[in-house]
Structures are given as C-alpha cells and as structure tokens.
N, C-alpha and C positions, 0 to 999 in steps of 0.2 A: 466558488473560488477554486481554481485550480491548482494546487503547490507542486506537481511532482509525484506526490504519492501514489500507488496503484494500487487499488483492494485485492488483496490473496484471495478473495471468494468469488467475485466476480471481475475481476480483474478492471473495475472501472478508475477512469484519472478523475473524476472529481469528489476529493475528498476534503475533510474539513476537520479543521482540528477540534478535540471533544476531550478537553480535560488530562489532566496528568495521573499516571496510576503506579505506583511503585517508580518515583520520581522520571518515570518514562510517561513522552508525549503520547495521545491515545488521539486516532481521527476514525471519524465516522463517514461512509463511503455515502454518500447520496444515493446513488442510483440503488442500494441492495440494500441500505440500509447496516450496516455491518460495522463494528468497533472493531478495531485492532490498536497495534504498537508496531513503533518503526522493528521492535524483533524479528514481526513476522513477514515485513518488506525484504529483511535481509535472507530469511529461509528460501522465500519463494525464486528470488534471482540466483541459487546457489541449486534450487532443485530444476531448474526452467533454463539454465544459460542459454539455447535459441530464442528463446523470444525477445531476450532484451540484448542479445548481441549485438554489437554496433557495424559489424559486418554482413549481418543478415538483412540484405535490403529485401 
C-alpha cells in the first residue's frame, strides 16, 4: 500500500503504517524494512530540498 510516505533510509514509497509511538504515527518501509515517524519525513525534505522540489524535473 502506497500512502505518500518516503523512507529516510532507503528512500522507498512503499510504506505502511506500524502503530502509534508517543501519540505520533510510526510506518514501516517494506522494501528496507525500517520504522520511523512522520518527524523524520519532515527532516529529510528540509535537508534534501532537490530531490523533492517540484521544479526539478
């Protein structure tokens, strides 16, 4: 299932949601196998701004 999310580690889109942890959602990345929180979605776009700029085709 695909939502949107991108894994910080391996940067895959198919992630899946895995429980709640300090009232924050927690998804687990299929392909690497990896838990995080939408926390670490918002670091990775804040240290990465070319990859997901909407300008950069």
């Amino acid at each position: 299932m695909e939502n949107g999310k991108i894994c910080p580690k391996c940067y895959g889109r198919e992630c899946t949601k895995n429980g709640i942890v300090k009232n924050k959602q927690r998804y687990r990345c299929k392909r690497c196998k990896y838990n995080f929180t939408l926390y670490h979605q918002i670091n990775i776009l804040s240290e990465n701004p070319i990859l997901f700029s909407p300008l950069n085709v």
